[in-house]
N, CA, C and O atoms as a Tinker XYZ file with bonds, in Angstrom:
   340  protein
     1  N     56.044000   84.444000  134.531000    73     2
     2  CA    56.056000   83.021000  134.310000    64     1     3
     3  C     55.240000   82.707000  133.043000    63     2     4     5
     4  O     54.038000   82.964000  132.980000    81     3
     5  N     56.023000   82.070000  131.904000    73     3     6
     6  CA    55.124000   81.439000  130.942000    64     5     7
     7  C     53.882000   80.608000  130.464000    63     6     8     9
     8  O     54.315000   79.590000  129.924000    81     7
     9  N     52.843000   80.628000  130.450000    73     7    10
    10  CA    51.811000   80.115000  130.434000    64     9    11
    11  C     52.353000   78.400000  130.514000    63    10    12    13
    12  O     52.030000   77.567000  131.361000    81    11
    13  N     53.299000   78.220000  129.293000    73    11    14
    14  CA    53.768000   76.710000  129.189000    64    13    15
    15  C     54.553000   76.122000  130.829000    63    14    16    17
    16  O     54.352000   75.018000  131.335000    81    15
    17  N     55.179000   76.893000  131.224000    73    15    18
    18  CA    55.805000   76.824000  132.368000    64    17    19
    19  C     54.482000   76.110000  133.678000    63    18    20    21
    20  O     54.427000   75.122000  134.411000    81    19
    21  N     53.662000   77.214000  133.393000    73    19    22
    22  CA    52.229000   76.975000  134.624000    64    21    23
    23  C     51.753000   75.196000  134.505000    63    22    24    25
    24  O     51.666000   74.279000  135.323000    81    23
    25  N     51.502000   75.347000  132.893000    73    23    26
    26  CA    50.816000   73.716000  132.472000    64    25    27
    27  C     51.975000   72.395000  132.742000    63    26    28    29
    28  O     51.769000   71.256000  133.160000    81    27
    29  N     53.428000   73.163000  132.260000    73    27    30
    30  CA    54.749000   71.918000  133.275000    64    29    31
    31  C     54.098000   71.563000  134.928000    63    30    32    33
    32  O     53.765000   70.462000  135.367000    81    31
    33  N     54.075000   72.406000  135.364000    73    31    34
    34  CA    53.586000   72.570000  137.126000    64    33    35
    35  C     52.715000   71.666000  137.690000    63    34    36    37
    36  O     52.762000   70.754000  138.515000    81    35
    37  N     51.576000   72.428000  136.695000    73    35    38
    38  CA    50.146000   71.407000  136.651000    64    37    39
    39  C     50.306000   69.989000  136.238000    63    38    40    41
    40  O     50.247000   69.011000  136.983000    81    39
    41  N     50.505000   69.998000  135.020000    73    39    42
    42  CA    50.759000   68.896000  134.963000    64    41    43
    43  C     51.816000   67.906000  135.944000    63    42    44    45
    44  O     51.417000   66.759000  136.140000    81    43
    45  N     53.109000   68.300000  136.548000    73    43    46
    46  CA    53.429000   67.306000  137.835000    64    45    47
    47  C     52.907000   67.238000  138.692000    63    46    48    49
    48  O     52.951000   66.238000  139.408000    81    47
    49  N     52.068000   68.487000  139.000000    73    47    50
    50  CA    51.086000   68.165000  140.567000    64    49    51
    51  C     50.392000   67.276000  140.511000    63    50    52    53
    52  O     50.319000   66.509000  141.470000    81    51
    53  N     49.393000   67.014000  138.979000    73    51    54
    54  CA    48.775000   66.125000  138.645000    64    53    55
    55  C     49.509000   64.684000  138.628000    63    54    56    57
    56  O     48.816000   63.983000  139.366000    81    55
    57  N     50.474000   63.990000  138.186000    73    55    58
    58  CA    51.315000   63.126000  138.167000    64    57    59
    59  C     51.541000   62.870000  139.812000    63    58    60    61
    60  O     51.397000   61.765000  140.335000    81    59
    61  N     51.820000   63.765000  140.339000    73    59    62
    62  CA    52.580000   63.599000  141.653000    64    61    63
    63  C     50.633000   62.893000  142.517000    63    62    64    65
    64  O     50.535000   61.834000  143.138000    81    63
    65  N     50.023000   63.396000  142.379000    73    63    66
    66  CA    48.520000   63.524000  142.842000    64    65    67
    67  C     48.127000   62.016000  142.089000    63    66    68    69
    68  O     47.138000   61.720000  142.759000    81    67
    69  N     48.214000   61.453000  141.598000    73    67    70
    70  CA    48.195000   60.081000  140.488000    64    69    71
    71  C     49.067000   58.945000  141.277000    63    70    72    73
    72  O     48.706000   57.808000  141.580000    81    71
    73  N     49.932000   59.386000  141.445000    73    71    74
    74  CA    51.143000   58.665000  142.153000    64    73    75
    75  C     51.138000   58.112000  143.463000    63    74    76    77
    76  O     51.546000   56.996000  143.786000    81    75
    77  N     50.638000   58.992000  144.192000    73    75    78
    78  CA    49.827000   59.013000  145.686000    64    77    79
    79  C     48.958000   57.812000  145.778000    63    78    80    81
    80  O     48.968000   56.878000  146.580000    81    79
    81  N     47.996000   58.142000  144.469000    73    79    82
    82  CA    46.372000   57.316000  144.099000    64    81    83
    83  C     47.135000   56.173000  144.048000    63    82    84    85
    84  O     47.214000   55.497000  145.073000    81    83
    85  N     47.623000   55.881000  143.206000    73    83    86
    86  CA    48.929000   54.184000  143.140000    64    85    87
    87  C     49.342000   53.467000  144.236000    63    86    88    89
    88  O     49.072000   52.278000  144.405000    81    87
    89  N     50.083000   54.247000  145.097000    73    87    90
    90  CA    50.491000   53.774000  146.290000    64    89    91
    91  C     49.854000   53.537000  147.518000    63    90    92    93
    92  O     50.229000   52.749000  148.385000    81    91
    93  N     48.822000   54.299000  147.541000    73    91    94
    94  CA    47.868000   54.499000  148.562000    64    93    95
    95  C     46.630000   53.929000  148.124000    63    94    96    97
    96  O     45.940000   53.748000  149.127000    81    95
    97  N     45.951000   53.515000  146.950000    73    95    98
    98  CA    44.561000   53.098000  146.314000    64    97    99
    99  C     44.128000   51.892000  146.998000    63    98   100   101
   100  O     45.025000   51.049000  147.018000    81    99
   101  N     43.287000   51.608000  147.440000    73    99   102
   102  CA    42.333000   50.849000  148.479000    64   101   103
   103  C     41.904000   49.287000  147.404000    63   102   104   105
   104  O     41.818000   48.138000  147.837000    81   103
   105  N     41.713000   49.710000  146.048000    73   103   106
   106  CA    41.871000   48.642000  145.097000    64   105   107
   107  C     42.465000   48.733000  144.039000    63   106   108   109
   108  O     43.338000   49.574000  143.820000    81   107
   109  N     42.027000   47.783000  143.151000    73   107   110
   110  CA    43.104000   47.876000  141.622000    64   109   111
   111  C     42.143000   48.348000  140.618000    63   110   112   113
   112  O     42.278000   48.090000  139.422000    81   111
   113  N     41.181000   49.033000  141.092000    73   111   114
   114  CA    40.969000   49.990000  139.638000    64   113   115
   115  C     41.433000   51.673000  140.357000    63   114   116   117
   116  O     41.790000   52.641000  139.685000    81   115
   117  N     41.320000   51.636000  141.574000    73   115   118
   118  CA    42.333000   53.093000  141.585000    64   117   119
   119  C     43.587000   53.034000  141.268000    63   118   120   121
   120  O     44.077000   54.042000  140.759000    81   119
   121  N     44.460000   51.811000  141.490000    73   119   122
   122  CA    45.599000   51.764000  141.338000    64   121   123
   123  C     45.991000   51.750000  139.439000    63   122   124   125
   124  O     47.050000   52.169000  138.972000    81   123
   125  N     44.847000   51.171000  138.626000    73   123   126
   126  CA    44.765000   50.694000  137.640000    64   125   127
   127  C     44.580000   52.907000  136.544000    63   126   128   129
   128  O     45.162000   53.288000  135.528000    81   127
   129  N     43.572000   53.669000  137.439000    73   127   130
   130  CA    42.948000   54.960000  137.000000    64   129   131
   131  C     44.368000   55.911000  137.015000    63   130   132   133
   132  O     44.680000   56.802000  136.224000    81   131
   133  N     45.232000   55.318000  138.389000    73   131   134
   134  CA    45.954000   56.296000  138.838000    64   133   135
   135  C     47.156000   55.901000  137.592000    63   134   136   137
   136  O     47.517000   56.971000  137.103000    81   135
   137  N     47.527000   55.303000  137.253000    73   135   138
   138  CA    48.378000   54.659000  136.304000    64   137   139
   139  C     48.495000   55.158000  135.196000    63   138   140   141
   140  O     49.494000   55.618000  134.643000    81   139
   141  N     46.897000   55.021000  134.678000    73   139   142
   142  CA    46.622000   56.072000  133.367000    64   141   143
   143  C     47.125000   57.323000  133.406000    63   142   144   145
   144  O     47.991000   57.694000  132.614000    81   143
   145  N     46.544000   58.196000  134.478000    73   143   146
   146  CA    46.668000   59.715000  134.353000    64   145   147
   147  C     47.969000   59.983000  134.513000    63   146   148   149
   148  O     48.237000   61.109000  134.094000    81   147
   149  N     49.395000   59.081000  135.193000    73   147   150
   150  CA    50.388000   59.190000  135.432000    64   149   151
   151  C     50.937000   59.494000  133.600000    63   150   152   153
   152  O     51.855000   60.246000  133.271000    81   151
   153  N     50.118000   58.716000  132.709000    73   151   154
   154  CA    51.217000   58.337000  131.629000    64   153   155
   155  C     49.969000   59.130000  130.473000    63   154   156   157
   156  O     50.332000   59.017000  129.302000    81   155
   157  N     49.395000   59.447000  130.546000    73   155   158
   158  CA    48.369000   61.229000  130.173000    64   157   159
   159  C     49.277000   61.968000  130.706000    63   158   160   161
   160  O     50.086000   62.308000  129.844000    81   159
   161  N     49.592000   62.496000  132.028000    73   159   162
   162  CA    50.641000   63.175000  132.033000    64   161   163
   163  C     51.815000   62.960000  131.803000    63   162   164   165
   164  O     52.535000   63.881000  132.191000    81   163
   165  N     52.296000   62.195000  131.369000    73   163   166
   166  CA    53.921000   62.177000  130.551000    64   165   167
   167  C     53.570000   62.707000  129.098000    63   166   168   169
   168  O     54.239000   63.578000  128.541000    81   167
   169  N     52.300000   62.013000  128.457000    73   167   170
   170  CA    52.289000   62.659000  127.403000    64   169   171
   171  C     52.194000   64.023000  127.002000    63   170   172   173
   172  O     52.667000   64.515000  125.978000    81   171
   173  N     51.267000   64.834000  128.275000    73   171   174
   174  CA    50.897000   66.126000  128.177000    64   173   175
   175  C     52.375000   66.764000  128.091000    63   174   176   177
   176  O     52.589000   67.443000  127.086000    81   175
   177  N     53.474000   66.619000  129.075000    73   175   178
   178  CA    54.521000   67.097000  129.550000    64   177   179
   179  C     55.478000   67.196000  128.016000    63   178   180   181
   180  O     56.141000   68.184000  127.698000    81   179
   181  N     55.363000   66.044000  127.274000    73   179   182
   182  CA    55.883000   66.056000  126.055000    64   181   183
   183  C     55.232000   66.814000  125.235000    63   182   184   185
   184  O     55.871000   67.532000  124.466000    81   183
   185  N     53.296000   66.816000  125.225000    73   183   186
   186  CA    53.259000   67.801000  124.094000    64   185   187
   187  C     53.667000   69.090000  124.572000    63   186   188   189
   188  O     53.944000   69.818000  123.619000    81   187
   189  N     53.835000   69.750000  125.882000    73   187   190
   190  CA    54.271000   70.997000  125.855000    64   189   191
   191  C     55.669000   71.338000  125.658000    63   190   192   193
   192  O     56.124000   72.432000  125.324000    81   191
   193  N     56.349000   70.162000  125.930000    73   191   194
   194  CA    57.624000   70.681000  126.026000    64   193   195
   195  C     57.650000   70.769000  124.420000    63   194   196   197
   196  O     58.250000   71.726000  123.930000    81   195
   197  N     56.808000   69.478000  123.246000    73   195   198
   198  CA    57.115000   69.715000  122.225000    64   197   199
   199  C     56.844000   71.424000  121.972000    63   198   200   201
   200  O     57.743000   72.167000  121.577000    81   199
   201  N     55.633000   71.828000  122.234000    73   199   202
   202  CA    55.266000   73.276000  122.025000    64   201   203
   203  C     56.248000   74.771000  122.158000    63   202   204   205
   204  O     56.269000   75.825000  121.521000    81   203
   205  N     57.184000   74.109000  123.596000    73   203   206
   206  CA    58.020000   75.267000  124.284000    64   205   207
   207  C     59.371000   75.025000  123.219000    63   206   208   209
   208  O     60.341000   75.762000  123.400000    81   207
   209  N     59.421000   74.167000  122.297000    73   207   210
   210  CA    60.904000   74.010000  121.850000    64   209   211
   211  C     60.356000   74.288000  120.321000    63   210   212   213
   212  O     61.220000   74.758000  119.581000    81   211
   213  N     59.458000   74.141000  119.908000    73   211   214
   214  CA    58.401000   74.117000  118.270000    64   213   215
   215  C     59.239000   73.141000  117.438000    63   214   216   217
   216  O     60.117000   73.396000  116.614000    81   215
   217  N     58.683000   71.777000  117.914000    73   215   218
   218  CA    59.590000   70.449000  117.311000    64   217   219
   219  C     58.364000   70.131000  116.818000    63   218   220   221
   220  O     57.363000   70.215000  117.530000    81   219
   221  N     58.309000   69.670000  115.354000    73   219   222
   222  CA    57.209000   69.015000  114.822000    64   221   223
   223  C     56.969000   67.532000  115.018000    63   222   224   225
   224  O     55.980000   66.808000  114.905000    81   223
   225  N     58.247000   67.344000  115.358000    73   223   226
   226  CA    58.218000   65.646000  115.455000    64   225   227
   227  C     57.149000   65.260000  116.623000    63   226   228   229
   228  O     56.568000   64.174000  116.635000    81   227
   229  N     57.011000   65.987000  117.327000    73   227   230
   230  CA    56.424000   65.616000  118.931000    64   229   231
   231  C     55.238000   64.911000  118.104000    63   230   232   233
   232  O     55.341000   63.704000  117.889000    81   231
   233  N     54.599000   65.313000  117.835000    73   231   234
   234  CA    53.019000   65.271000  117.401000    64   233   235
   235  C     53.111000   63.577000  116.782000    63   234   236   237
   236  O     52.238000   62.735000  116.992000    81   235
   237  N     54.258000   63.366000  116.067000    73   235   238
   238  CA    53.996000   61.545000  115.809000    64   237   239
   239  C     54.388000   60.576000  116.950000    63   238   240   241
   240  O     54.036000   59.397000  116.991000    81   239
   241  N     55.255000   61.283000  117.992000    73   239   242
   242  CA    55.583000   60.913000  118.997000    64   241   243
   243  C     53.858000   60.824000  119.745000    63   242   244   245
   244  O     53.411000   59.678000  119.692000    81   243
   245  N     53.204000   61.532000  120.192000    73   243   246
   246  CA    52.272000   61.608000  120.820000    64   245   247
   247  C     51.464000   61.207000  120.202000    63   246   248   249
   248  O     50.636000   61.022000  121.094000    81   247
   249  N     50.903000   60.836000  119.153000    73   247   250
   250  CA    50.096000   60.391000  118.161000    64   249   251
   251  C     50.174000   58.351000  119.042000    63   250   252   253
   252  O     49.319000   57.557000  119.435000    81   251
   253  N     51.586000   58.351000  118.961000    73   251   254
   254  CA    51.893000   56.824000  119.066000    64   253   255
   255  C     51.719000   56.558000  120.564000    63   254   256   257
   256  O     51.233000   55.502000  120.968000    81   255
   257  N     52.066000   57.394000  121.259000    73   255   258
   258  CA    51.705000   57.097000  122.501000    64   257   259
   259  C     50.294000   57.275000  123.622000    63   258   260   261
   260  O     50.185000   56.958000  124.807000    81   259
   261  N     49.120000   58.049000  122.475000    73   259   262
   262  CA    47.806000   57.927000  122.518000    64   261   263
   263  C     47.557000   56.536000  122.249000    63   262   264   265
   264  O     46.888000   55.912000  123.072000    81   263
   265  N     48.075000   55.847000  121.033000    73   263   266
   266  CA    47.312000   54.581000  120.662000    64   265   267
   267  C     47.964000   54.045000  121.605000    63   266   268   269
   268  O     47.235000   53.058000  121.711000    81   267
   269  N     48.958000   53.843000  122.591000    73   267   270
   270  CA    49.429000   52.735000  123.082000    64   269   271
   271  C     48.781000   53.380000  124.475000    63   270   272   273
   272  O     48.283000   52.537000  125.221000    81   271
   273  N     48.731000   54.549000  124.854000    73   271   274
   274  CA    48.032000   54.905000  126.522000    64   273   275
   275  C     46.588000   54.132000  126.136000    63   274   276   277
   276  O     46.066000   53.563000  127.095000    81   275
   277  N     45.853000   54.039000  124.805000    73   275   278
   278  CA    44.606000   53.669000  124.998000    64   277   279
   279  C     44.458000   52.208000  125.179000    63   278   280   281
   280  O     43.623000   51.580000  125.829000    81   279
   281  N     45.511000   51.787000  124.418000    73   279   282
   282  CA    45.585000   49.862000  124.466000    64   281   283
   283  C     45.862000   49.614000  125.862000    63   282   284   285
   284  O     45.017000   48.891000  126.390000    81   283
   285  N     46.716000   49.969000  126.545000    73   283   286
   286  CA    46.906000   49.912000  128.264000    64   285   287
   287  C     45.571000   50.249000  128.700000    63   286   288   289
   288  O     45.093000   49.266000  129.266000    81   287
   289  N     44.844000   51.129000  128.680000    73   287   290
   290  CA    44.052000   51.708000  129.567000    64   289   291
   291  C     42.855000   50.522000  129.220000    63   290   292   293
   292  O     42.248000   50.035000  130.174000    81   291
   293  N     42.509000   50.034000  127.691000    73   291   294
   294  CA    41.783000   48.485000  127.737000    64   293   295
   295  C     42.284000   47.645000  128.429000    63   294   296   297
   296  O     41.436000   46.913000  128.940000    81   295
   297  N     43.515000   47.360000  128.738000    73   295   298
   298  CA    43.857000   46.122000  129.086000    64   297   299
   299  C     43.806000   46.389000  130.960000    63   298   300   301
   300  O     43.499000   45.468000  131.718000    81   299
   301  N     43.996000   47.136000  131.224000    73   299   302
   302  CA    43.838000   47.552000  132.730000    64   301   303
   303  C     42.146000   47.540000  133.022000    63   302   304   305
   304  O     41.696000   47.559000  134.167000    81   303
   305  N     41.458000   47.511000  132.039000    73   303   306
   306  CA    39.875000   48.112000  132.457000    64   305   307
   307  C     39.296000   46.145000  132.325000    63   306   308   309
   308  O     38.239000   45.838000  132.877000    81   307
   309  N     39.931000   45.301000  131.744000    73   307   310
   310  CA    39.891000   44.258000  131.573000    64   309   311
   311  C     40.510000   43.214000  132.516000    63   310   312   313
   312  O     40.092000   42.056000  132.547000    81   311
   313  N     41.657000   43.718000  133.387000    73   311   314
   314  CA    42.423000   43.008000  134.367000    64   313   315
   315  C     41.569000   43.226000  135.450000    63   314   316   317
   316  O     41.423000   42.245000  136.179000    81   315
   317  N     40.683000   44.713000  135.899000    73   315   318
   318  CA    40.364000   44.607000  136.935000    64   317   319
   319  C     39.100000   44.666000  136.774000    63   318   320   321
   320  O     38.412000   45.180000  137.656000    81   319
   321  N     38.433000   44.069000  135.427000    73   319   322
   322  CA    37.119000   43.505000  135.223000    64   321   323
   323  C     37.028000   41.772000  135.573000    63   322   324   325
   324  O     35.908000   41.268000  135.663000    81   323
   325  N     38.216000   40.951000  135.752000    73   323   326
   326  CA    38.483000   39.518000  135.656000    64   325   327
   327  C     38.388000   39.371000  134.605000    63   326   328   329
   328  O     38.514000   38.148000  134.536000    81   327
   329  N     38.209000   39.805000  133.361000    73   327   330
   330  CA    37.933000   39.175000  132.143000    64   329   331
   331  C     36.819000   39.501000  131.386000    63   330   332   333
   332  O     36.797000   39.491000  130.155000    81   331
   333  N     35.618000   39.878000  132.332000    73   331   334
   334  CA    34.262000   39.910000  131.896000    64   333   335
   335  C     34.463000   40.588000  130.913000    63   334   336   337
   336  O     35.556000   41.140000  130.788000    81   335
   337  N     33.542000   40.720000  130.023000    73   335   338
   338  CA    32.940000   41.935000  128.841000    64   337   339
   339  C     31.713000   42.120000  129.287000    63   338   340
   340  O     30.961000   42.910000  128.717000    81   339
């Protein structure tokens, strides 16, 4: 089994384990944490698959979807702050 293959794995157990946290989370910053790591792992899943196929493009792909996982992950840390700073 390919090392890249193992980190596909991991990485859905992780997603699948995130997913759980969502549906099952007791409030809305687990539901808000579990959300993140769901879409960290989509990205991970893309940089490997970029890796397993050797597509250069991935990397602006993932580049763009860091800045936008991080703008979500403010705006979620802010929804289930009420607003505060």
């Amino acid at each position: 089994m390919n090392p890249l293959d193992i980190a596909l794995l991991l990485l859905g157990a992780a997603m699948v384990a995130a997913v759980h946290r969502i549906l099952t989370g007791p409030d809305q910053a687990d539901r808000a944490a579990g959300s993140d790591i769901v879409f960290l792992g989509f990205v991970g899943i893309v940089i490997v698959l970029g890796l397993r196929l050797d597509s250069a493009a991935v990397v602006d792909l993932v580049l763009v979807c860091a800045l936008i996982g991080f703008l979500a992950a403010l705006s979620l840390a802010r929804l289930v702050s009420g607003g505060k700073r």
